[in-house]
C-alpha positions in Angstrom: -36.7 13.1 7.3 -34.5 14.2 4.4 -33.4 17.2 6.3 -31.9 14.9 9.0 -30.4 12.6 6.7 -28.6 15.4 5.1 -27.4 16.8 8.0 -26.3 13.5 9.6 -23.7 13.6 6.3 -22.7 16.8 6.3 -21.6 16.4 10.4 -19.8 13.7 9.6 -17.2 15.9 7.2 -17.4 18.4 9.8 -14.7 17.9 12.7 -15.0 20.7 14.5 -18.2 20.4 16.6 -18.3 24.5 17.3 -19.3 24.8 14.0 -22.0 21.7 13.8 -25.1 23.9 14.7 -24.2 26.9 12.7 -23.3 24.7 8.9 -26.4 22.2 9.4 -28.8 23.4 11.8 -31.3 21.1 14.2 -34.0 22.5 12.3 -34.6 23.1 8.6 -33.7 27.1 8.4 -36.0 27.1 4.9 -38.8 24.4 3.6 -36.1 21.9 2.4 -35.8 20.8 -1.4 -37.5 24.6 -1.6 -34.4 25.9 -3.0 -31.9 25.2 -5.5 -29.6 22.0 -3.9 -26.1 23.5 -3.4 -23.7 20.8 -5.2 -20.6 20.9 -3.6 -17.2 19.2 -3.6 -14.9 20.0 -0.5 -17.4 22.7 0.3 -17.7 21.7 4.3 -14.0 19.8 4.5 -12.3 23.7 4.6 -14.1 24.5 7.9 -11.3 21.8 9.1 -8.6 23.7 8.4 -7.3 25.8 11.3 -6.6 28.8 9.2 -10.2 29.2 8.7 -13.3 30.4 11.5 -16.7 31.1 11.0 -18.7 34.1 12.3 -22.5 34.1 12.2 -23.5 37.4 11.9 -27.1 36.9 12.8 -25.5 36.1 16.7 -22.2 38.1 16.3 -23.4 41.0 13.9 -20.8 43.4 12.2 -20.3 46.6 14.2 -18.1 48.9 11.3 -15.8 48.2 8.6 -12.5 49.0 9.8 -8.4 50.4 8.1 -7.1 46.5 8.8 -10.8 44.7 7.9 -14.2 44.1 9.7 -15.1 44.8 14.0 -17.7 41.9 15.0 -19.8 42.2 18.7 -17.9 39.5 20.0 -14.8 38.7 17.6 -13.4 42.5 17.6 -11.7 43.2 14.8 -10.6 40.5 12.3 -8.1 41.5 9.5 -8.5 40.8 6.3 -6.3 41.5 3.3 -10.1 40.9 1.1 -13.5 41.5 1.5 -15.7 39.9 -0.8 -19.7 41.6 -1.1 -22.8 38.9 -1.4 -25.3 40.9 -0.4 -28.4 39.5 -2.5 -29.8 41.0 -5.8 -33.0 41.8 -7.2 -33.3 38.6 -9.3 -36.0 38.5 -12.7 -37.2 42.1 -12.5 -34.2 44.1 -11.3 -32.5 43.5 -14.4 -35.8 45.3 -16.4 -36.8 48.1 -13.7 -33.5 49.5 -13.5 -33.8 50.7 -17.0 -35.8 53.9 -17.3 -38.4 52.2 -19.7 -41.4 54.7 -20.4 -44.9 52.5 -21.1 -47.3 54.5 -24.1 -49.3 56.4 -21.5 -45.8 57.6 -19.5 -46.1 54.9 -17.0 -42.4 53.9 -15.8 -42.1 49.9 -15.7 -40.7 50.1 -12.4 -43.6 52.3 -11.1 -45.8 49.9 -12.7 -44.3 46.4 -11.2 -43.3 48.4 -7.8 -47.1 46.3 -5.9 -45.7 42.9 -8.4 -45.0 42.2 -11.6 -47.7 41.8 -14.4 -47.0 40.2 -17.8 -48.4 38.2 -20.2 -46.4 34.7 -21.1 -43.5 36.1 -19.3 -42.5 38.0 -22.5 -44.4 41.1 -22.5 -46.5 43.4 -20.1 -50.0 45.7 -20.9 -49.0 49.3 -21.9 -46.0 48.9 -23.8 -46.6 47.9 -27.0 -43.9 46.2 -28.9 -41.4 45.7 -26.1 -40.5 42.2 -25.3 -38.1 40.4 -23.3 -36.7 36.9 -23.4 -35.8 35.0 -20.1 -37.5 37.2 -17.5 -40.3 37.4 -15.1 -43.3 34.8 -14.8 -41.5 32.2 -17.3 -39.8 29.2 -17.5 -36.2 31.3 -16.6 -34.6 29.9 -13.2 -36.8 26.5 -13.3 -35.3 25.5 -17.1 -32.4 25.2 -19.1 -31.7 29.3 -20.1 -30.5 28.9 -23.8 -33.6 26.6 -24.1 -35.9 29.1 -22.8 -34.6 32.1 -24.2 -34.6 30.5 -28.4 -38.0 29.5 -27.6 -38.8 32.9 -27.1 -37.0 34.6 -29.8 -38.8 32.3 -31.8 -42.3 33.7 -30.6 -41.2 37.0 -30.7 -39.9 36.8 -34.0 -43.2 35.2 -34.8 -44.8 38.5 -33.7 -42.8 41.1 -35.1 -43.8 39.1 -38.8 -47.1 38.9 -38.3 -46.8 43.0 -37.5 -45.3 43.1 -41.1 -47.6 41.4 -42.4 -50.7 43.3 -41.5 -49.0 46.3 -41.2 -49.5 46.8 -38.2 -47.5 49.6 -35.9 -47.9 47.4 -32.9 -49.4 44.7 -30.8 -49.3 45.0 -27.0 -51.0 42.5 -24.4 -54.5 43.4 -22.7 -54.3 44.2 -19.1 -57.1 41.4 -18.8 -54.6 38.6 -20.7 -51.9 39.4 -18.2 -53.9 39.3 -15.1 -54.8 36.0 -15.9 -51.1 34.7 -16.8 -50.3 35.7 -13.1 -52.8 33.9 -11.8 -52.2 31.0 -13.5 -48.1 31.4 -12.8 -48.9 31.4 -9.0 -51.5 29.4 -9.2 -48.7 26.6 -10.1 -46.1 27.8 -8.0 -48.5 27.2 -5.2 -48.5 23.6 -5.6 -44.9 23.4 -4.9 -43.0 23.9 -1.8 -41.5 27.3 -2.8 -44.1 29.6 -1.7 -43.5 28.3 1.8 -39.8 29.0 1.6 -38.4 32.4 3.4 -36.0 34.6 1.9 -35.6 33.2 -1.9 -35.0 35.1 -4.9 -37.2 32.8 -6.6 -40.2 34.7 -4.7 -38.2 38.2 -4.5 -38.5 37.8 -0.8 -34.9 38.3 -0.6 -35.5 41.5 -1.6 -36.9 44.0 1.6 -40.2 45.6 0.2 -40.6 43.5 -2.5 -43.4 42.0 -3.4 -43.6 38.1 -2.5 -44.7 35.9 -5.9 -44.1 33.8 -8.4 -41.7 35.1 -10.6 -41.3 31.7 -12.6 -43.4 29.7 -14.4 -42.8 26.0 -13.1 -45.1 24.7 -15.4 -41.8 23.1 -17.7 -40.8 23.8 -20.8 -43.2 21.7 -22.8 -46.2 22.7 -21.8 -44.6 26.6 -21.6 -44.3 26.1 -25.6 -47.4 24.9 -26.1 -49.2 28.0 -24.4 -46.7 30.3 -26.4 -48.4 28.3 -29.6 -51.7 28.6 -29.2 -51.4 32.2 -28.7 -49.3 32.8 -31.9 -51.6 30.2 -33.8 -55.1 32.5 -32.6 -53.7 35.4 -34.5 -52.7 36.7 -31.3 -55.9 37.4 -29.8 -54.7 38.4 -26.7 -53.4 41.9 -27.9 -54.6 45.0 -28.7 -53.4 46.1 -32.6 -52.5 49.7 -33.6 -52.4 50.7 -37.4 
């Protein structure tokens, strides 16, 4: 298995055989190759060094933040001088649903993505017409190269906005229908790869309690992303609803 393989490598760097199970598990703790590969350099070599331990806090959980640093079940209290935060973000959507953005019927976009998130070619969503956004939810984003995905976007947008000019038209904004079938197809994709089978990743939000788990990227590559995003501009963009 690749797992084993891996973790036959990374033992050997490791010299401290306390730390062995806890750094490269028996068993796979996610659906390997389902995340993002961590590239290191050195990474595994400072668990060596004797001024540094390791605490699990899924077996040795924190009990309270303390004057002098952090109380542990079994350590007691360990002093530190820093404490440094990771404790997850909303990845995709947080960044949009944190903003109090009011759809054309007074919808909130958080209330309406709170059961999962609903656009159409990752760069617009049903009910609020005009409003776009460029390297977000159900496109290429986390699976491509950002500036790539982002001036492919502008591009369409900007396509958009002219063609809104040019039949002076107030707005466009993306059928409810068009969307529903974008999401489909997203997941649709998604479920032919090994991510949907991998627990707690931001790529799904399922690092996120409550949230809904789904495809929030589009992992059908670039090419064929701008293809879809040309068609659509080329039909006169059929998919939307106009207002005059």
């Amino acid at each position: 298995m690749q797992y084993q393989f891996w973790r036959k490598k990374v033992l050997e760097r490791v010299k401290r055989p306390e730390f062995h199970d806890k750094l490269a598990p028996p068993k796979p703790m996610t659906t390997f190759c389902g995340k993002r590969p961590s590239l290191e350099n050195g990474y595994f070599e400072v668990f060596n060094q004797d001024n540094v331990d390791l605490v699990d806090v899924n077996t040795d959980p924190i009990l309270e933040f303390t004057d002098k640093g952090i109380r542990t079940a079994e350590h007691g209290e360990i002093e530190f001088d820093i404490i440094v935060l990771a404790t997850g973000f909303d990845a995709v959507t947080g960044g949009l649903t944190q903003i109090d953005i009011t759809g054309l019927k007074g919808e909130k976009l958080r209330d309406k993505w709170k059961d999962g998130v609903s656009t159409y070619l990752g760069v617009c969503t049903a009910g609020f017409p005009n409003m776009y956004f460029m390297y977000g939810p159900q496109a290429p984003t986390a699976f491509s190269n950002g500036p790539t995905c982002a001036q492919i976007q502008t591009d369409w947008i900007t396509d958009a906005i002219l063609f809104c000019e040019r039949d002076n038209l107030k707005y466009i904004v993306a059928k409810r229908e068009s969307e529903i079938l974008w999401a489909e197809h997203v997941n649709d994709i998604q479920d032919m790869t090994l991510i949907s089978n991998t627990r707690n990743s931001w790529y799904t939000g399922a690092n996120i309690p409550g949230k809904k788990v789904e495809a929030l990227n589009y992992v059908g590559g670039i090419p064929r992303y701008l293809e879809i995003l040309g068609l659509e501009a080329d039909s006169g963009f059929r998919n939307f609803d106009k207002g005059v």
